[in-house]
N, C-alpha and C positions, 0 to 999 in steps of 0.2 A: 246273646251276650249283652249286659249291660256297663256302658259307658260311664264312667263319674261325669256327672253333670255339675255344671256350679250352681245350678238353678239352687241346692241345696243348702250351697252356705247360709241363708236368711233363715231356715229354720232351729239351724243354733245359735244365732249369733245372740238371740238376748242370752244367753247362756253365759256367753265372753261379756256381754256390756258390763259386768259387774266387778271385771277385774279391772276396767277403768277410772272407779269411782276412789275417788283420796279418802284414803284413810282416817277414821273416828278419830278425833285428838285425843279424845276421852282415852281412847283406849290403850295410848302409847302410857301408860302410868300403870293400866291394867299388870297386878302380879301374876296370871295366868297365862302369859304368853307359853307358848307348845315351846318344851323344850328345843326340838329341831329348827325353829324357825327363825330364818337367814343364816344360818352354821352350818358348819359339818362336825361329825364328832371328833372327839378327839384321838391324837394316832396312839396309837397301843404303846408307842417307847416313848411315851412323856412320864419323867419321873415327878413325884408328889416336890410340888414347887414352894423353897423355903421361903420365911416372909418375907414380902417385897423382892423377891428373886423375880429376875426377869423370865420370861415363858419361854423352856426350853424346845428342842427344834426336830420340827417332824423329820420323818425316814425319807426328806426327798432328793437325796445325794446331790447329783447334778444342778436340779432344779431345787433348790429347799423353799420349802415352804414351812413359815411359821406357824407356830399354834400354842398356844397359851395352854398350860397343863392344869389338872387339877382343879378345873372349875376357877381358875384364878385368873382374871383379863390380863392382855397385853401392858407392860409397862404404863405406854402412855395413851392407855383406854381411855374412856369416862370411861362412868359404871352402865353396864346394862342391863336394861329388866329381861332380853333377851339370854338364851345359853351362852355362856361369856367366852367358850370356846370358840374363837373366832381366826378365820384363812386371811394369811396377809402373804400379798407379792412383795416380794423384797423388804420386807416389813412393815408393810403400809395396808392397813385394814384393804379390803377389796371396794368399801363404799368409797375410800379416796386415794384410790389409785390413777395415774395418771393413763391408765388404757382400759379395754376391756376386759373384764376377768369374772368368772361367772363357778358355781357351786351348785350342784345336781345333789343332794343331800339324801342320805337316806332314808327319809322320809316322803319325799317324791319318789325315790326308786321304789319303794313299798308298794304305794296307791294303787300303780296299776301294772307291777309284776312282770313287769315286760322283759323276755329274757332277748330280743333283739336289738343290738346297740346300736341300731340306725335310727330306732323309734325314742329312745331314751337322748339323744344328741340333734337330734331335732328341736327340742324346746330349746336351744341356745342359738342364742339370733347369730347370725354368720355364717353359720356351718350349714353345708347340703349335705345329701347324701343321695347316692344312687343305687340301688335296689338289684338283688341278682338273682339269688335262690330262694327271697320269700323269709332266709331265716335270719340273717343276717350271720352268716358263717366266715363268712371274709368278706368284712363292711368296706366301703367305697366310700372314702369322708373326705370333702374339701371345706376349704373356710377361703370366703373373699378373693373368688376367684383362680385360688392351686387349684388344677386336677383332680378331682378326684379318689379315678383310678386306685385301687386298693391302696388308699390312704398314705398313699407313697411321699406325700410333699408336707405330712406334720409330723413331729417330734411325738411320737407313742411312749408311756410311760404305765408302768406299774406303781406304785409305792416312790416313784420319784428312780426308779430305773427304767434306761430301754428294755420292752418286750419286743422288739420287730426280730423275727428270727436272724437279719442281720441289716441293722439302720445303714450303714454304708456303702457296704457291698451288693446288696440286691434287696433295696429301700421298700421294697411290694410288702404288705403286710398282710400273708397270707395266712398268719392265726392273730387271732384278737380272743382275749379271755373274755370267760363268760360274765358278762353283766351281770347277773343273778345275783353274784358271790360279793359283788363291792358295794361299801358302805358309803360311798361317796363318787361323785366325775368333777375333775377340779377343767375347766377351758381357760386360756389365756390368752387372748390376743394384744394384739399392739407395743410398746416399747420394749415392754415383761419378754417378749418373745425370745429376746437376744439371750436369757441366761438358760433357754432352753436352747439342746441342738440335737443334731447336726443341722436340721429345717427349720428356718426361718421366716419362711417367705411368704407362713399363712399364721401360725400357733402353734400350740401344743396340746395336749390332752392327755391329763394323770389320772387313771384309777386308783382310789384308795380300797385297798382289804379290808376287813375286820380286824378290828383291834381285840388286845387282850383285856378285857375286863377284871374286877376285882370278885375275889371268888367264885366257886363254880358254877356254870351257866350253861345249860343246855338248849338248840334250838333245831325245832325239827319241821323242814315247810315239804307237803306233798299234794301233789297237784296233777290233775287229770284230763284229760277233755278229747275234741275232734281229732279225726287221722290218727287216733292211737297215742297220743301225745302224754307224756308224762313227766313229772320232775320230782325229784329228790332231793334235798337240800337238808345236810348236817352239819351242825355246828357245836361243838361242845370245848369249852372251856376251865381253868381252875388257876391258883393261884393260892400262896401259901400265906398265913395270916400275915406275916409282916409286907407283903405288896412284893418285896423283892423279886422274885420268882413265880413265873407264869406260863403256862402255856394253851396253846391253842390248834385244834384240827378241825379240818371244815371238807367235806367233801360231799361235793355234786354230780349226779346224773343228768343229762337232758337227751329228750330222743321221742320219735314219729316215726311216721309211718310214708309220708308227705301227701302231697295235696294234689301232685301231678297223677294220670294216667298214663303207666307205660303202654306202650301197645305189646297186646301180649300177657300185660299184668307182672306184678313186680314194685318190688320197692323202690319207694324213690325218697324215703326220707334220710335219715341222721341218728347217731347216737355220739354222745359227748361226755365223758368224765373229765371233772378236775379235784382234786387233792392240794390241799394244800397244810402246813405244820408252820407254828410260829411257836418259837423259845424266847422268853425273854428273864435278861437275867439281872438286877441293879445291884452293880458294885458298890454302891453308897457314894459319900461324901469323905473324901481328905484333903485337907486343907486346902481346905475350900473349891478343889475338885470332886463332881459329881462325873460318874461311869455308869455306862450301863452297855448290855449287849444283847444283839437279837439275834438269831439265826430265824433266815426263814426258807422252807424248802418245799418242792411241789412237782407232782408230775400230769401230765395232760396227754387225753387218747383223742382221739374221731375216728370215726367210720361213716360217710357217706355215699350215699348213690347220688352223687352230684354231676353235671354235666357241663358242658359250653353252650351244647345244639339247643337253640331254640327252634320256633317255627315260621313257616311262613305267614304274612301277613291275613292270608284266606284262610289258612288253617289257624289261624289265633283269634278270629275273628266268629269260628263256627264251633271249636273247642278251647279254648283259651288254655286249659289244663291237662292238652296232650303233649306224651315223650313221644318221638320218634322212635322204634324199635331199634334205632343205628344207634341207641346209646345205650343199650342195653348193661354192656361189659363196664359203663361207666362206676368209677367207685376212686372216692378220696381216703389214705387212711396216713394216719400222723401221729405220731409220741414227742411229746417232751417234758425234758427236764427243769427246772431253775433250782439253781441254788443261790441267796443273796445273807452275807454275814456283815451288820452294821456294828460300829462300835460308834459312841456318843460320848463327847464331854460337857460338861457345862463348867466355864471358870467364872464364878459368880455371876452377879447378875448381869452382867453385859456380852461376854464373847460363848458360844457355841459354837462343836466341831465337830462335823459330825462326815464318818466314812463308811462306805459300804463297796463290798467283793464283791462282784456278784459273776454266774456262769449262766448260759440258757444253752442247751441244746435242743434242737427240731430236725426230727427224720420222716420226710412226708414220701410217698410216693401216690401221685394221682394217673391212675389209668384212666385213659378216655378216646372215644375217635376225635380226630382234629381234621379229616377232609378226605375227600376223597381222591384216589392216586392222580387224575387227571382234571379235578375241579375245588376251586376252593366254596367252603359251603356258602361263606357272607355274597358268592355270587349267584348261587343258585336259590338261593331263600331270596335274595332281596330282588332277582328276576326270575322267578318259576318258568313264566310263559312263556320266555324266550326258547325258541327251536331248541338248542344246544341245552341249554339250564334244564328245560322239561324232560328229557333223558336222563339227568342225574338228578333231577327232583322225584321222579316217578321208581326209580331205582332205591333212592332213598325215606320213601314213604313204602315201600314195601309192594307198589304196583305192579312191578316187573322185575325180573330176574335179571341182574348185571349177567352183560355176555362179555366183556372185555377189561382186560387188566385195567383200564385206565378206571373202571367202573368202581375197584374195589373198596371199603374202606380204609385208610390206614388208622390203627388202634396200636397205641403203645403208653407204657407209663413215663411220665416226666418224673424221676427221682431226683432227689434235693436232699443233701444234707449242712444241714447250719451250726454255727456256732458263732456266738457271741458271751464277750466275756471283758470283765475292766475291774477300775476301781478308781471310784471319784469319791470328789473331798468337798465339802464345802465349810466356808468357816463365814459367823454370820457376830457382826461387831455394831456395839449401840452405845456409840461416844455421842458427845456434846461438847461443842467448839460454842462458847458462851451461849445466846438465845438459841442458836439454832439445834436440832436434835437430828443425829444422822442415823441410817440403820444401813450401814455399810454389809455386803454380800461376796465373797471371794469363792468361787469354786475350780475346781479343776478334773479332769474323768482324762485318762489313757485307759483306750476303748482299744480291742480287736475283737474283728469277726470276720468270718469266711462263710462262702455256698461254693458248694461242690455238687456238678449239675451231670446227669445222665440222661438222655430223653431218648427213646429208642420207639421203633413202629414196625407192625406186621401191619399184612393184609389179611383182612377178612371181607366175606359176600354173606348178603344179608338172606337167608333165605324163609323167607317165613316172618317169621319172628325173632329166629333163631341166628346167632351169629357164626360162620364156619371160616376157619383160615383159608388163605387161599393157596398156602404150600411157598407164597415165594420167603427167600430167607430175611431174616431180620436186618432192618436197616438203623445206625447207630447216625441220629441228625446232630447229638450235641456229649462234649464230653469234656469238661472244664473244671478250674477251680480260678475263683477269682476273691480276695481278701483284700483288708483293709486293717491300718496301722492307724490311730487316730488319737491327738491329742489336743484336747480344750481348754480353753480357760478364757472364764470371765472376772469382770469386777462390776460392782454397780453402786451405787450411792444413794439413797434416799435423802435428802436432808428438807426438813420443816422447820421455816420460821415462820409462826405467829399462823394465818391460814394456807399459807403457801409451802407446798410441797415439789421439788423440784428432783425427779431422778432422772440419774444419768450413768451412762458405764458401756462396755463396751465387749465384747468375744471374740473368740482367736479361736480358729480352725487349722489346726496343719494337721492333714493326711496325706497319708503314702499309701496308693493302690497297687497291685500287681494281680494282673491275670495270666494265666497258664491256661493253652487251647490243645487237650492230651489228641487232636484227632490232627492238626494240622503240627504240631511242637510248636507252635509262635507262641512266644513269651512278651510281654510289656508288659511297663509299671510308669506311672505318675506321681507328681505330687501337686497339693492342693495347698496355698497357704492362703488365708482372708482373715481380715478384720471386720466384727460386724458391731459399728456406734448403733447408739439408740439414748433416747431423752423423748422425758415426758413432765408436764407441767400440769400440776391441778391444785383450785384454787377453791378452798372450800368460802361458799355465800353464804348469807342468813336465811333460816328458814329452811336446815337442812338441804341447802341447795349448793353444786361444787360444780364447776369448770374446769376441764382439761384440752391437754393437745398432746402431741406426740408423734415423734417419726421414727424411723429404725431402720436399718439396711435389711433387707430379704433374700435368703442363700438358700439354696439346695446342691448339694457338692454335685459331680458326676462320679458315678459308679469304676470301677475298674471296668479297661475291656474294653475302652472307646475309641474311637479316630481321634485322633488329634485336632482336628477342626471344630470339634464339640465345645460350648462355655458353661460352667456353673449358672446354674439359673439364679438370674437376681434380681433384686427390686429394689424400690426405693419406698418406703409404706407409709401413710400422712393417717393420723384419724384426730378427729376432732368432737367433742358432744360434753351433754352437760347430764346431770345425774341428780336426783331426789329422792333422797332416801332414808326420810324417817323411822320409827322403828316401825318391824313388822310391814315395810310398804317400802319399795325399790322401783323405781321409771327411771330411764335410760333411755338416750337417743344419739344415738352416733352418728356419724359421715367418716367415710373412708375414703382415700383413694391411694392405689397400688400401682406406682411406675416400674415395667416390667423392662429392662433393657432387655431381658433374653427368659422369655416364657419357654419354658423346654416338657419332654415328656420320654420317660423311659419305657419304650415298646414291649408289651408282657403280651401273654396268648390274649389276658380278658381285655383289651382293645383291640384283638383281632389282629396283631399281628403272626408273622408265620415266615417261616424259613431264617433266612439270612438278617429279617431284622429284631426276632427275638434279643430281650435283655437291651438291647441297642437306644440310647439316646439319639432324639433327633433334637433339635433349635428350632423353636418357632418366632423366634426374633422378639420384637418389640409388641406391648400390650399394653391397655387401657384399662383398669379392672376399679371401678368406682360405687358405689351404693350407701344404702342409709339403714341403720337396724335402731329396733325400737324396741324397748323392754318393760314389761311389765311385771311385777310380784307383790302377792299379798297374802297374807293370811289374818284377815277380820275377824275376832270375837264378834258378831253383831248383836249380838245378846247373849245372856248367861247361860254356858254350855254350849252355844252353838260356835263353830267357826266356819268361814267362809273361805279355804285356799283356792286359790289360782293365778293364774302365771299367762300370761301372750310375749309372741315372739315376731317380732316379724323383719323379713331381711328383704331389701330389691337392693339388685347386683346388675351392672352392665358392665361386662366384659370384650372388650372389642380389639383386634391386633390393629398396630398402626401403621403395619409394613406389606412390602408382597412379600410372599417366597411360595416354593413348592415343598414340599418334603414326601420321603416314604411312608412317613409314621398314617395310617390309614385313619386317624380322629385329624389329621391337619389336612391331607391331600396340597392341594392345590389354593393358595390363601391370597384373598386380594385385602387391602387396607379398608377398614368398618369391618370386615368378617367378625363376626359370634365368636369367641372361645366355645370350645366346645364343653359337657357336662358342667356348667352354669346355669341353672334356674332366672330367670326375672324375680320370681316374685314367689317369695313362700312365707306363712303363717302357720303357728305354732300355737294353740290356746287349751287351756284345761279349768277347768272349776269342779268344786265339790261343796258338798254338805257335811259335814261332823257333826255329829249331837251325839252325847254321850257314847255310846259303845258301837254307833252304827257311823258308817262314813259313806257317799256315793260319791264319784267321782266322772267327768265326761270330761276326755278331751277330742279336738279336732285338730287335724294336720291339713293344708292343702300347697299343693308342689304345682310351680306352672311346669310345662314341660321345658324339657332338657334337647338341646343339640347333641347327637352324638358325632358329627363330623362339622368340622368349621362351614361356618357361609353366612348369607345376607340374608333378610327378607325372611319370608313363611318356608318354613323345613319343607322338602321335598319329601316324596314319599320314604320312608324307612331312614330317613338322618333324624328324629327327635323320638325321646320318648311319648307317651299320654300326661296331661293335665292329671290329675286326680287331687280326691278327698277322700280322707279315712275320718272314721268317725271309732271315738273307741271308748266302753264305759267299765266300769270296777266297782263292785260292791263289797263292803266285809261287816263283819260282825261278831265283837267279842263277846263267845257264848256265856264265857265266866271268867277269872284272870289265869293266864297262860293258854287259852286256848279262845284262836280267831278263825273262821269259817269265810270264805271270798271267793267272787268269782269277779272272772275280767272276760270279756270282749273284744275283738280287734278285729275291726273293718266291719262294723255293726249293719254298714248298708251294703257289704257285699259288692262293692264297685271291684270292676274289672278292669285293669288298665297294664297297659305295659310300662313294666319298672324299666326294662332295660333292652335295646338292641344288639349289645355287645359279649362274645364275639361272631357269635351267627347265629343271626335270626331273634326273634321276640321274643321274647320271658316275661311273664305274668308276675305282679306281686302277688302277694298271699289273700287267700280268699275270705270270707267269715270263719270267724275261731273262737270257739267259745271254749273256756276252761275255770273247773271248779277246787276249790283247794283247800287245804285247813295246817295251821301255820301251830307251834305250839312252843311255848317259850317255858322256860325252869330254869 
């Protein structure tokens, strides 16, 4: 097995040196800047914008986000040589906004094809991520210190709606759509945070879809490579010659074979469809109102051979990419729905109103073992040797035949059904109170959703390879419905006099939870009310040069279904940095720090909890969570024809609790004051560069992640509490052979480092190995 060494980093770094170099002057005047560069495109329900009308307002309900239609900049733009469709937080361009706010553009999604959302949310300084099945099928995303843990502590968003199959009531964001399909990743940190919810207490994170284009447009990407691995990618479009009328369907395959060894032999990869339809329809213009309406609708499958069981630390060490045959029976499978109907106004050029319906349903059910009837497995993997452990580790490697009930495995499926459903409003207003210019934001969402939870276990004895019952009856561990009532509302304020721009505003959470426990009949319900202020101040210098600051309150409500002793996780959030950002050239340098009065965590299987504390909030009191992120983006013409993109990211985070306490929850244990937070990185970098010259583009980037605590403590991680340091190295090539037709392949983990992504919830799991895949993309 080979270890990621850092010894490595020196051989790419002059690769990175060149995205530190300041931008040509010459070439900010340059009329060949790449359409895509610092933009995202624009959203599919921007109507054709009359003159001097202000830019009508993207599909982002809750959270709106502005966007200038029609190739026509924002009100009170300059002009750019840059795509003048340009992302404003509360209507403040992203280059002087008073916090961090970053745009993943689909033309970096392009480069290098990544259909795992760990790898693509990496280049945004802040955010970590923690690594599980290699694919990234249920990514593990924190920013500045939240958890983790299936992305449970940020504000998840499609189009400017929640996708968690229920943001309240059971915050684990066990589907996440496929990257592949989105034209854009919009991040938000800092003040902006507050008009996203119900989480506060790290960001937000919107995916944009495809937009509908003007007339017919066909796109067809297919793609091959190791473990049988394949992709599918349609897209076709039209629209009727007056622009009115539009529509759009897109539908994706993704699927393997995977990269693990069962014992025994056996699948252990994925197969993934999504579909999705967009209508759009413009009612025109009456006096001096503009309409328009979208329906957009979509269903989504899985089939996985997914698991929890990792391995022991000898056996990860000697096969890195062995299953145990105790997972044999494992398999994940899921359907859902979304339906979302927006309707849009514009009353002239200053106010937009813009509402969207929307429905998701999610019916998963994951069959899997979860331990053995008389041992839990995070004890027998994490001490094999031990007397006792060596009897149910040697059982569980297939060494010996279980002679005793306690031996057996229990194997049963956790079924889950979801629902989430609402209708939020935003309404976005651009007065001017003499010099100064405001761009006032008013939204509101009454949000319900529910999960309704089954988890049931046999026993099975491993004999062979082969899995057999073992005759006793089925045991019912969980059988509940717990939901959520929820209603929002914020307001915000932008206003700018002369270089200074000063926002400010504030959100309102009042939920009402109730859960229903059908094994015991106990019934409870709560309610939740908060206010969460936020203000941020940036000051634009000479020379392209701007200064901010900004605080915010930090929330994550509690779930239905808790003691009553449990508190809302909250923070109090400071960041401060200054920003340069000429055209075509963005540096960035922030300082954070995040006062946690009650750092908390809600117990799911993938941190290893079991029995009585599943779904279960615990408090981890008081926390320190402080760091600095550094940003880099360019993309240099350096000479005629050629251009030079790339991007660095880099975040150090120190997260420390400032209190004692104990808890259940198995990531806190036992906590003294300096303790670690647990899944926090120190230190990680993000950097990519490439080459363009006419029809040929190459592109490299590097990742490196220090490792991760996965249980709180001090000092050097004890054996089995962190994961591995590593470095990925990853490259893309393409080549358009003639126009509509592009030929590429990518790369991913070019040096093959072996390392442990994750400990949780038993035992070691590998990230993903070298993966080479070839593809040819063809556009009409």
């Amino acid at each position: 097995m080979e270890i990621c060494k850092l010894r490595r980093l020196p051989l790419i770094a002059p690769l990175f040196a060149v995205l530190l170099a300041a931008p040509d002057a010459g070439a900010q005047g340059s009329p060949d800047v790449p359409q895509d560069a610092g933009q995202v495109p624009p959203t599919d329900a921007s109507p054709p914008a009359a003159p001097e009308a202000a830019a009508p307002v993207d599909p982002s309900g809750d959270a709106a986000v502005e966007v200038a239609a029609g190739g026509t900049p924002a009100a009170d733009a300059e002009p750019e040589l840059q795509d003048p469709t340009e992302v404003t937080v509360v209507g403040t361009r992203a280059r002087e906004t008073s916090g961090s706010a970053h745009v993943i553009r689909s033309k970096q999604l392009e480069r290098f094809e990544y259909d795992d959302p760990h790898q693509v949310l990496t280049s945004v300084p802040g955010i970590y991520v923690r690594g599980e099945d290699g694919f990234g099928l249920r990514p593990n995303i924190g920013m500045r210190g939240a958890i983790s843990d299936r992305s449970k502590k940020l504000t998840l968003m499609e189009d400017g709606v929640l996708f968690g199959p229920a943001p309240y009531s059971a915050p684990a964001a066990y589907y996440f759509p496929l990257i592949t399909r989105m034209s854009s990743v919009r991040v938000v940190k800092g003040p902006s945070a507050i008009v996203y919810g119900p989480h506060t207490v790290a960001g937000a994170i919107d995916l944009v879809t495809a937009s509908i284009p003007e007339g017919p447009k066909v796109m067809l990407d297919l793609a091959a490579g190791q473990y049988f691995s394949r992709k599918i990618h349609l897209r076709a479009s039209t629209s009727d010659e007056s622009g009115r009328f539009g529509v759009l369907v897109e539908g994706v395959h993704l699927g393997n074979t995977g990269f693990k060894d069962l014992d025994g032999g056996g699948d252990t990869g994925f197969t993934r469809n999504e579909w999705m339809a967009k209508g759009r329809y413009d009612l025109g213009t009456d006096h001096g109102i503009h309409q328009e309406l979208e329906l957009k609708v979509g269903y989504s499958n899985e089939v996985s051979n997914e698991t929890y069981l990792g391995l022991s630390d000898a056996d990860f060490e000697a096969t890195p990419y062995r299953r145990y045959a105790a997972s044999r029976l494992d398999r994940m499978e899921w359907n859902r729905t979304q339906i979302a109907l927006t309707h849009r106004l514009q009353f002239g050029p200053a106010v937009d109103l813009t509402t969207t319906a929307y429905r998701n349903d999610l019916h998963r059910i994951w069959n899997r073992v979860h331990s053995f009837r008389g041992a839990a497995f995070s004890t027998v993997l994490g001490n094999p040797a031990d007397p006792r452990n060596a009897l149910f580790y040697n059982v569980l490697t297939g060494s010996i035949p279980a002679t005793t009930s306690e031996e057996s495995l229990l194997i049963g499926p956790n079924d889950r059904t979801f629902v989430s459903q609402g209708v939020q409003t935003t309404l976005q207003w651009r007065p001017r109170t003499g010099p100064i210019t405001h761009r006032v934001e008013v939204g509101t969402r009454a949000h319900y959703d529910s999960i309704e939870r089954l988890h049931e276990r046999d026993g099975y004895i491993l004999e062979g390879d082969a899995l057999v019952g073992d005759g006793t009856p089925t045991v019912v561990e969980a059988r509940n419905l717990a939901s959520t009532l929820a209603l929002s509302m914020y307001a915000v304020d932008a206003a700018t006099w002369g270089p200074v721009t000063l926002t400010a505003g504030a959100r309102l959470e009042s939920i009402h939870g109730r859960f229903e426990d059908y094994l015991t009949d106990v019934r409870s319900g709560g309610i939740q009310q908060v206010v969460l202020p936020g203000a941020g101040l940036f000051v634009a210098l000479p020379h392209e040069l701007g200064a901010f600051v900004g605080v915010h309150q930090g929330f994550s409500p509690i779930p239905p279904g808790q003691s009553d002793l449990v508190k809302p996780e909250k923070s109090v959030n400071y960041e401060a940095g200054v920003r340069w950002s000429p055209r075509r050239f963005r540096a960035e340098l922030i300082g954070f720090f995040n006062d946690y009065s009650n750092l908390a965590n809600v117990c799911t299987y993938s941190t290893g909890c079991i029995n009585d504390g599943i779904d279960q909030q615990f408090d981890g009191g008081q926390a320190d969570v402080y760091g600095l992120e550094a940003y880099v983006e360019s993309e240099q013409e350096v000479a005629e024809g050629i251009t030079i993109p790339g991007r660095l990211a880099y975040t150090f985070t120190r997260a420390i609790f400032t209190n004692d306490f104990s808890s259940a929850d198995p990531i806190f244990g036992t906590v003294f004051e300096g303790d670690t937070v647990p899944y926090v990185p120190t230190h990680q970098l993000s950097a990519s560069v490439g080459v363009e010259v006419g029809r040929i583009g190459v592109n490299v980037a590097g990742t490196y992640v220090s490792e991760m605590r996965e249980i709180a403590g001090a000092g050097d991680p004890g054996p089995g509490e962190a994961t591995d340091a590593y470095f990925l190295l990853d490259a893309s090539a393409n080549v358009k052979v003639f126009e509509g037709l592009t030929l590429y392949t990518t790369g991913k983990n070019l040096l093959n480092s072996t390392y442990i992504a994750s400990r949780r919830p038993f035992g070691a799991r590998p990230g993903a190995p070298i993966w080479i895949q070839v593809g040819a993309k063809i556009e009409l």
